[in-house]
C-alpha positions in Angstrom: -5.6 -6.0 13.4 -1.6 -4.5 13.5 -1.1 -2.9 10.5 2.1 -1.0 11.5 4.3 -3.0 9.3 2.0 -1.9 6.5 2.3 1.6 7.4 6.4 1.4 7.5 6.6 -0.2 4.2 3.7 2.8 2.8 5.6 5.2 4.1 9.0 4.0 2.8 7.5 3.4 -0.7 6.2 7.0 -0.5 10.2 8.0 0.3 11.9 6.3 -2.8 12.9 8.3 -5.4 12.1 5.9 -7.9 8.6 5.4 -8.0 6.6 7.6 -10.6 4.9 10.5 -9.5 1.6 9.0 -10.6 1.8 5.9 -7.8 3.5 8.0 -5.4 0.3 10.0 -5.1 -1.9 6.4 -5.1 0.4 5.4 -2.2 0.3 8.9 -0.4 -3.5 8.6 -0.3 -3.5 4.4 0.9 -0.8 6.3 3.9 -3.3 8.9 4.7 -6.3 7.0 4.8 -4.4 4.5 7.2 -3.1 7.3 9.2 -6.7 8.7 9.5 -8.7 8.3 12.7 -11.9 7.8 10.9 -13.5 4.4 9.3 -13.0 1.0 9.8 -9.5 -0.8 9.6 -11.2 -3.9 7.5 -12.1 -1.1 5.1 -9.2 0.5 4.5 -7.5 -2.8 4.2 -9.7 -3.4 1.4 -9.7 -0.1 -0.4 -5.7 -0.3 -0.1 -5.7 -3.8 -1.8 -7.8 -2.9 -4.6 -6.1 0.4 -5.5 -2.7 -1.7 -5.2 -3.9 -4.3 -7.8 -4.1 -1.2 -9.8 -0.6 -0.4 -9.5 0.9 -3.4 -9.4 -0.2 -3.7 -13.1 1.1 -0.9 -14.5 3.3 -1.4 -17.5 5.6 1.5 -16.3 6.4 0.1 -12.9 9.9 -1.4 -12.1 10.5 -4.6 -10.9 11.7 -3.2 -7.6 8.6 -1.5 -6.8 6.6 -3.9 -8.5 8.4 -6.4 -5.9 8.0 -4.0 -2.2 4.0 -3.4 -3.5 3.3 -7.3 -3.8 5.2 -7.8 -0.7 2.6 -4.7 0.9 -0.4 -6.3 -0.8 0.7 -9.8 1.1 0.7 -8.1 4.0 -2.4 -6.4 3.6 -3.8 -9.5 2.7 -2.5 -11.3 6.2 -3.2 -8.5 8.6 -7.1 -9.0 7.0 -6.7 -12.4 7.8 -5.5 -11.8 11.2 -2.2 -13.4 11.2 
């Protein structure tokens, strides 16, 4: 499972200036716990899709970030799939 494109978009999520500092830590720890050499990818795929399902409901959230984390949870979603 290639979840590289995941980790780009993470990481350039965690690098815009206008997401809250409230999801900018929730997508700080999805980044780490990719970037970590322990546990199970299918696991962290899963954990990351939950806590974005979180996010992605927030009242507060633009519609630009609201947009990039759907398009990460689709992706999430895909790489569990394998495609």
């Amino acid at each position: 499972m290639d979840v590289s494109e995941v980790i780009e978009l993470l990481a350039s999520l965690c690098e815009d200036k206008t997401v809250s500092k409230s999801v900018h830590e929730a997508l700080s720890e999805i980044k780490q716990n990719f970037d970590s050499e322990s546990g199970e990818v299918g696991v962290k795929v899963d954990d990351a899709l939950a806590r974005l399902e979180d996010l992605s409901i927030d009242p507060n959230l633009s519609a630009d970030v609201r947009t990039k984390i759907w398009d990460l949870t689709s992706k999430l979603e895909g790489a569990a799939n394998g495609k």
